[in-house]
C-alpha positions as CSV (number, residue, x, y, z in Angstrom):
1,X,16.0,18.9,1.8
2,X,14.7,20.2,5.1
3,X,15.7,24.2,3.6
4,X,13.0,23.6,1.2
5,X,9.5,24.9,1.8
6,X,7.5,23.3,-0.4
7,X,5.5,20.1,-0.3
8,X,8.2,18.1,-2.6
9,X,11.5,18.3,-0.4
10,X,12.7,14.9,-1.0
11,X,14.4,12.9,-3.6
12,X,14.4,8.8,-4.3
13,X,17.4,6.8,-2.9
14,X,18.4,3.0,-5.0
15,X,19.7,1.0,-2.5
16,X,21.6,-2.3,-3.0
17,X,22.4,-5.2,-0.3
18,X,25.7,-7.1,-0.7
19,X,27.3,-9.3,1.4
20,X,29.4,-6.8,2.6
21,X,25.9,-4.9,3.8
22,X,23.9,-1.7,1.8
23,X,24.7,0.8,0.2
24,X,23.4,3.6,-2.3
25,X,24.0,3.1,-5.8
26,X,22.2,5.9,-7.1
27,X,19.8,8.9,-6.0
28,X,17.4,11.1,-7.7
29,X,19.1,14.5,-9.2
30,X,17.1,17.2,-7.4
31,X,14.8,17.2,-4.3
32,X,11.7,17.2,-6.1
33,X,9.4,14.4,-4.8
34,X,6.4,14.3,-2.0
35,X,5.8,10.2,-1.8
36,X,7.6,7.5,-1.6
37,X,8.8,6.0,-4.9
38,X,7.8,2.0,-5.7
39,X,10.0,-0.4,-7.1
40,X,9.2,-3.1,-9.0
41,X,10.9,-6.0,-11.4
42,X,10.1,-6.7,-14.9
43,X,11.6,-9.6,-16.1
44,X,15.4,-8.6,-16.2
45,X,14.7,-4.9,-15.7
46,X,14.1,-2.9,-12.7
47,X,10.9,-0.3,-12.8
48,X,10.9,3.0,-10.6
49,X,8.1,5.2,-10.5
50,X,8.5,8.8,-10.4
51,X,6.4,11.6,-9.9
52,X,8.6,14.7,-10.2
53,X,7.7,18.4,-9.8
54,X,7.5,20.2,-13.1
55,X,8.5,23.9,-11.5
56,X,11.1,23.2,-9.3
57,X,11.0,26.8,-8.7
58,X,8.0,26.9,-6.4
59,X,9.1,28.1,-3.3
60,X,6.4,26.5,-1.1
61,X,2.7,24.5,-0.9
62,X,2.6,21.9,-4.2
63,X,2.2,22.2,-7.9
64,X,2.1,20.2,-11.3
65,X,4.2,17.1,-11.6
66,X,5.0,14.8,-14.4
67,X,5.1,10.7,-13.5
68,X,6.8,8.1,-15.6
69,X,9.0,5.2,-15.1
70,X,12.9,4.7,-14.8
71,X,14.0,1.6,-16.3
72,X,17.8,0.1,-15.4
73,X,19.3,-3.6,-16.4
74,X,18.5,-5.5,-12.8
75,X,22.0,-6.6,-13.2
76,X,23.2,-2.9,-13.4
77,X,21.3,-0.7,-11.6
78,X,23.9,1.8,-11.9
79,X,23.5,2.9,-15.7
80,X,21.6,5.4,-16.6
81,X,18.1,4.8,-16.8
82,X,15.9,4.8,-19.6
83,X,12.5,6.6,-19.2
84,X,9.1,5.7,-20.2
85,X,6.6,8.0,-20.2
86,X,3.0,6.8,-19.9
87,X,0.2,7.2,-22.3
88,X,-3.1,8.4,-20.7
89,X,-6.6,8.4,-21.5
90,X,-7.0,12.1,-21.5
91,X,-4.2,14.9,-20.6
92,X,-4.8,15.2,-16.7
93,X,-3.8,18.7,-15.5
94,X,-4.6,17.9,-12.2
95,X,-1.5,15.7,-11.8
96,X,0.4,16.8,-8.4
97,X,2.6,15.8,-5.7
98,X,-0.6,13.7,-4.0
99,X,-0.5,10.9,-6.4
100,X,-1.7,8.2,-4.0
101,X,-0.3,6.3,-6.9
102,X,-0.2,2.3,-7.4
103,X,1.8,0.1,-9.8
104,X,1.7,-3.6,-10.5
105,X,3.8,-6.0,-12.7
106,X,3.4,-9.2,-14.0
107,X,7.2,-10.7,-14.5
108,X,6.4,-13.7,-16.5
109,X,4.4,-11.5,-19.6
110,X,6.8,-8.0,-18.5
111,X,3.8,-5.5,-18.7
112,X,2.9,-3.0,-16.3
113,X,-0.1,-1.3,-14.6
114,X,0.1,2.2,-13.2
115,X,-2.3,4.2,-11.0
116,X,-2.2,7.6,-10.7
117,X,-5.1,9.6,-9.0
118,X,-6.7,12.2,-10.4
119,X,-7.7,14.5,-7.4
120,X,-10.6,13.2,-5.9
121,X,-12.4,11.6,-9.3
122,X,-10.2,8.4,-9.4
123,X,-7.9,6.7,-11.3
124,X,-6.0,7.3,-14.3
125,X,-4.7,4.2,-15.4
126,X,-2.0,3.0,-18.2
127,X,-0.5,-0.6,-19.2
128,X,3.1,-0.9,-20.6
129,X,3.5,-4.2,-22.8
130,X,7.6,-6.0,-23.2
131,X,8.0,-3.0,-25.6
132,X,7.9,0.0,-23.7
133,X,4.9,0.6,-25.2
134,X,1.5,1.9,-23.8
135,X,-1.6,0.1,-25.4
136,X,-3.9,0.3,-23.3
137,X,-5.0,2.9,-21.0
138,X,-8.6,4.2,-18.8
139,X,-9.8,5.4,-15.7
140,X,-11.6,3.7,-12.7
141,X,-13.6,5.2,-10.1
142,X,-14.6,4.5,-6.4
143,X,-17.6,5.6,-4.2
144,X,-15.6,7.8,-2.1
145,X,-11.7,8.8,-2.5
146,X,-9.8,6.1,-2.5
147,X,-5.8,6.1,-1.6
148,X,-2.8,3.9,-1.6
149,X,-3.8,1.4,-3.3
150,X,-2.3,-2.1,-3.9
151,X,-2.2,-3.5,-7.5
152,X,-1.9,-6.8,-9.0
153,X,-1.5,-8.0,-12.7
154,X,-2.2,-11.5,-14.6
155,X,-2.1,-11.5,-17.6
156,X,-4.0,-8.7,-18.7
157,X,-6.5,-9.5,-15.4
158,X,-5.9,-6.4,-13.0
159,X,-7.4,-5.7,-9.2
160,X,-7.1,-3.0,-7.2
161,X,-7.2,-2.7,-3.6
162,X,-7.7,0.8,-1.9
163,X,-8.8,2.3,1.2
164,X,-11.1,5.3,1.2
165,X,-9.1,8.6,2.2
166,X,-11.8,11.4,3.0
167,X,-12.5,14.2,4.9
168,X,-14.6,13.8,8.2
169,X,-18.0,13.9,6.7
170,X,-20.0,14.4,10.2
171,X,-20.1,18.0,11.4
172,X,-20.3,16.5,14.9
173,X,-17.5,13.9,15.0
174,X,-15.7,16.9,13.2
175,X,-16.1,19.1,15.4
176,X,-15.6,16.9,18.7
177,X,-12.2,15.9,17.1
178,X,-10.7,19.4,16.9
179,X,-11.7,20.0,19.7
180,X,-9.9,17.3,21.7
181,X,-6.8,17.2,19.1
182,X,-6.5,21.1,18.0
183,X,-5.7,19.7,15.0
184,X,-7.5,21.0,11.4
185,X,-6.1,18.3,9.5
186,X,-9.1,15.2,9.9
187,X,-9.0,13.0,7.0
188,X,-10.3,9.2,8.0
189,X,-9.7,5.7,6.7
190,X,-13.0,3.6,7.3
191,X,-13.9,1.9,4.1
192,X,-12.3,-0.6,1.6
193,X,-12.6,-1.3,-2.0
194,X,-11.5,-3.7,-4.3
195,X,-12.1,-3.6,-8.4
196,X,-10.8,-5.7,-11.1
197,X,-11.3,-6.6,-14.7
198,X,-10.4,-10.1,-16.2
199,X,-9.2,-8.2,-19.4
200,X,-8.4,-4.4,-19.2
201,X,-7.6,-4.4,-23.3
202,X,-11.5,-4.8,-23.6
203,X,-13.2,-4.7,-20.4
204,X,-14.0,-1.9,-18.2
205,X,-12.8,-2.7,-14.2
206,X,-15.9,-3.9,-12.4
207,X,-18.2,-1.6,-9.9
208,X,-16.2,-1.7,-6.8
209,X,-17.0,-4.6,-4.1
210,X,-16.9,-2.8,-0.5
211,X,-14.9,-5.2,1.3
212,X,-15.3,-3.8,4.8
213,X,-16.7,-0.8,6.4
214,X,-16.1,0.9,9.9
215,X,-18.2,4.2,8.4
216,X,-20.8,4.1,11.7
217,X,-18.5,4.2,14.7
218,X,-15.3,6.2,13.4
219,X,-13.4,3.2,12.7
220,X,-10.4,2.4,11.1
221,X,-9.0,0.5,8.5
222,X,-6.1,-0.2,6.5
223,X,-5.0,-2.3,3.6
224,X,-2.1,-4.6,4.0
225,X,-1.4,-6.4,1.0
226,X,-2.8,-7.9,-2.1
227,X,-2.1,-11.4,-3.8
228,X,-2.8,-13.0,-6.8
229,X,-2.7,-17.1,-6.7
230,X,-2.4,-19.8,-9.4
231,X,-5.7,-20.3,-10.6
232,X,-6.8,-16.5,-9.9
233,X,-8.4,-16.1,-7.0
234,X,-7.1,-12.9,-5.1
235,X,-6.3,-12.6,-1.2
236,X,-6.5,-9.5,0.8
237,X,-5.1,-8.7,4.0
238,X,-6.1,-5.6,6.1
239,X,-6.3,-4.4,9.4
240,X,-9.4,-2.7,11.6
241,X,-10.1,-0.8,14.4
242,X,-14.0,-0.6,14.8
243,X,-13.6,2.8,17.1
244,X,-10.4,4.8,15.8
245,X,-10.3,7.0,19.0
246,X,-10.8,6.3,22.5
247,X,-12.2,9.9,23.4
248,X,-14.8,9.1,20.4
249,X,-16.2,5.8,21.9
250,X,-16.3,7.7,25.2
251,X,-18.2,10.7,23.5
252,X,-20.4,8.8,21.0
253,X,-20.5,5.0,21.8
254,X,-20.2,4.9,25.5
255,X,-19.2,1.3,26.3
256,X,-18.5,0.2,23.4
257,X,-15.6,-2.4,23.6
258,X,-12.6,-1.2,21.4
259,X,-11.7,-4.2,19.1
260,X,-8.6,-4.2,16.8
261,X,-8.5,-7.1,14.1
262,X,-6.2,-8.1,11.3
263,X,-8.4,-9.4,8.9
264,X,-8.0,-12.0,5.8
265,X,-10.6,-12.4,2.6
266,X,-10.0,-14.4,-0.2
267,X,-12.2,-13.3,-3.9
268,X,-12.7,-15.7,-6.6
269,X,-14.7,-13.2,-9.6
270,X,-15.7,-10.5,-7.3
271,X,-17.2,-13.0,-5.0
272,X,-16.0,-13.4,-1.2
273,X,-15.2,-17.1,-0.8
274,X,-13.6,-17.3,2.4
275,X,-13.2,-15.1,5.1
276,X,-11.7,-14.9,8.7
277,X,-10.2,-12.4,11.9
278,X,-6.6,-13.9,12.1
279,X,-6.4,-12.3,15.4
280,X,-8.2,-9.3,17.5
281,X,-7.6,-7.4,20.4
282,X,-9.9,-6.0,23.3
283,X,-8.8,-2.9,24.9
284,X,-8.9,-4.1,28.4
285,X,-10.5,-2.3,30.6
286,X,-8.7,-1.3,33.0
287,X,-6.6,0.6,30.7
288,X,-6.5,3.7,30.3
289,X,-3.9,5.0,28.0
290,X,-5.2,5.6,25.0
291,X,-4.7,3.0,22.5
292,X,-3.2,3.6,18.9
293,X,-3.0,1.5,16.4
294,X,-2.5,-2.4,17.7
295,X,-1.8,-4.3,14.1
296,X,0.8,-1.3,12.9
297,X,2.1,-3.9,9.8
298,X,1.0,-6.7,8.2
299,X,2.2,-8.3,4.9
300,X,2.1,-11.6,3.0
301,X,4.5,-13.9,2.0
302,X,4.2,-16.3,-1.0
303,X,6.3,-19.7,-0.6
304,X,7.7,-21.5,-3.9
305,X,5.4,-24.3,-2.4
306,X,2.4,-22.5,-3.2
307,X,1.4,-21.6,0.3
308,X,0.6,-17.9,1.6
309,X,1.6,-16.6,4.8
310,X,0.3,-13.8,6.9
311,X,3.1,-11.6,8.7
312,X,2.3,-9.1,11.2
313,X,3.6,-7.2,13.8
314,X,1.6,-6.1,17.1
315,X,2.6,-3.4,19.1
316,X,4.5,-3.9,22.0
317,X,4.1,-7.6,21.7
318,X,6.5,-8.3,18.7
319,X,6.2,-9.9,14.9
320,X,4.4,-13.0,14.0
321,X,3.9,-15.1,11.3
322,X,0.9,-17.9,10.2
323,X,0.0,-20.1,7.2
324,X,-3.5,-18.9,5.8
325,X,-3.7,-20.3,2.1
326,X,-3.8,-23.8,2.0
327,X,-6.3,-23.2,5.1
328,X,-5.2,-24.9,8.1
329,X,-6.6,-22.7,11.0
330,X,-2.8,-22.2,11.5
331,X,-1.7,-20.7,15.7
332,X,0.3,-17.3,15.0
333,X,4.2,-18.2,15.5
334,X,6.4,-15.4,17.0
335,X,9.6,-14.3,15.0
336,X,12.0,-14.0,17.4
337,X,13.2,-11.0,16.2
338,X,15.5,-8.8,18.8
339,X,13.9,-5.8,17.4
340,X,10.5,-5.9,15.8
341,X,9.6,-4.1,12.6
342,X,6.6,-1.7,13.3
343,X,5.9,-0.5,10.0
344,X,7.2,-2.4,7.3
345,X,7.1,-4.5,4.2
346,X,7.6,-7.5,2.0
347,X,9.0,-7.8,-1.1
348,X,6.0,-9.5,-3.2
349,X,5.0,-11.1,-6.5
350,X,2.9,-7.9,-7.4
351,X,6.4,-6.3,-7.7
352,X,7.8,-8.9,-9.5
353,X,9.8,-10.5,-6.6
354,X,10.8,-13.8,-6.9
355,X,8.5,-16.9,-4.7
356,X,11.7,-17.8,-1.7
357,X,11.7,-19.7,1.4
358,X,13.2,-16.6,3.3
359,X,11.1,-13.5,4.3
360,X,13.1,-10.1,3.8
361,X,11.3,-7.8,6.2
362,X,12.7,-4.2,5.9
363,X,10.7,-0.9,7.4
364,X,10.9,1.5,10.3
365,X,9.8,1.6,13.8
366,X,8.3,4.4,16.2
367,X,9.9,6.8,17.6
368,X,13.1,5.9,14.6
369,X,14.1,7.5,11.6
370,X,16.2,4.3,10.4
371,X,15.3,2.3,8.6
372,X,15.5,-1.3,9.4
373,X,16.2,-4.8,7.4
374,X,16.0,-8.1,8.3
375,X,15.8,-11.6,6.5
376,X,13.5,-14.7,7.9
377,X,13.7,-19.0,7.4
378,X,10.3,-19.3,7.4
């Protein structure tokens, strides 16, 4: 609601495709949500987490708000829902409209994992079992902040993939930033973390394994998706930027070549095992725009024949797709799409998607405020 002046202005929509096309099936009762709202499936049911403001009369900035689940049949989405309200380790008062939160499922045993951060300490965590129930519940930490992170469940084996969300922390790169930009707001993305635990009913998640860093030239880097295969071994997929800004190499690492990557590691008990650039790009140059983000999505898909696919898009080039688990040093293939996907995502096993041969890519692009769908033969 655009008449609203407070941080939560917007409300959750449940869409449902047909082959007649989409349409809404139901929507949230009051505009009282910041972030986007994730969806997964349980077994028959569908999961939607919610993170509502408590005092929906605050006229403006953010306040206290209360997350929980919404469960409906996955056959009929449009019953009312039953709630499920989490159990935490501890009453968090700091709960608000930043929530940065994560949630994971693992269809086969129905359970649950949700994130929710707790300002800038770390996580509060909870697990929901077939029930409805909340056994199990703790808090993990990171070095730094850590944001938007990607969960996946086994079992009751759980991993975490986040990327750090923090402040500028050098007065000078601060201060240069401002000045070119005019802009206060300078929170940077330059680290990732992973963390799991092989069983989070008795074992604490591990110290987290610092899967990339771009801290030393004012990189940036973003994580892209998480995925858990047969025998346990997890695959990550993230982009980099080693220099975010172009005006920052210029100031602070004067020929410096700008190199964007999309980047692929697979983990087998908190041990890199394999690793590899799936592709890069050099700023050429002769160029001198200034050059955004080149890897602006990036997603994996998980075949029913066991193999894992990378699927990216690159800016002004279009979307592309390659094998990467079995290893085959696969060639990217374009998807000849008439109108690439910048930003957009994948419906995966961590929600509780089922394994097909098609790839349903749906997400916006720049410069659009539609939203965008679109289903793949791979």
């Amino acid at each position: 609601d655009p008449a609203l002046g407070r941080l939560c202005k917007t409300r959750w929509q449940l869409w449902h495709r047909r082959i007649d096309g989409w349409r809404t099936i139901r929507n949230g009762d009051h505009y009282d949500e910041r972030e986007p709202c994730p969806l997964v499936r349980c077994g028959e049911r569908l999961l939607l987490s919610v993170n509502p403001l408590i005092d929906r009369t605050i006229a403006s900035g953010g306040g206290k708000c209360s997350p929980y689940l919404l469960e409906w049949p996955a056959d009929d989405p449009a019953r009312s829902p039953v709630v499920h309200h989490p159990v935490w380790d501890k009453v968090y008062d700091s709960f608000c409209e930043h929530s940065y939160r994560g949630i994971g499922t693992d269809p086969d045993a129905q359970t649950v994992l949700l994130l929710h951060i707790d300002a800038h300490q770390g996580y509060a965590w909870s697990f929901m079992d077939p029930s409805g129930a909340w056994p199990h519940q703790g808090f993990l930490t990171f070095p730094i902040r850590a944001c938007y992170p990607q969960v996946g469940l086994r079992g009751y084996s759980a991993h975490v993939l986040a990327v750090g969300d923090i402040v500028e922390t050098r007065e000078d790169w601060r201060s240069y930033k401002r000045q070119m930009t005019g802009n206060a707001w300078d929170y940077d993305f330059r680290s990732l973390f992973y963390t799991w635990t092989p069983d989070l009913r008795s074992i604490p998640f591990h110290t987290p394994l610092e899967i990339a860093s771009h801290e030393n030239t004012a990189g940036h880097i973003r994580n892209s998706d998480l995925w858990i295969d047969a025998d346990g071994s997890v695959h990550i997929l993230f982009t980099a930027k080693n220099i975010w800004h172009d005006f920052m190499r210029d100031r602070f690492f004067p020929g410096t070549p700008i190199v964007s990557t999309l980047e692929y590691r697979m983990i087998k008990n908190g041990n890199i095992i394999r690793s590899h650039t799936l592709t890069s790009h050099v700023k050429d140059k002769t160029d001198t725009a200034e050059s955004g983000i080149i890897y602006t999505g990036a997603a994996f898909h998980a075949g029913p024949d066991a193999t894992l696919r990378a699927v990216y898009c690159q800016a002004g080039k279009g979307m592309y797709l390659m094998q990467i688990y079995p290893w085959i040093g696969d060639t990217p293939v374009c998807i000849p799409l008439k109108r690439p996907i910048d930003y957009f995502f994948i419906p995966a096993p961590r929600n509780g998607s089922d394994l097909t041969r098609y790839i349903d890519l749906y997400g916006m692009n720049a410069g659009s405020n539609g939203l965008y769908y679109a289903r793949v033969n791979r």
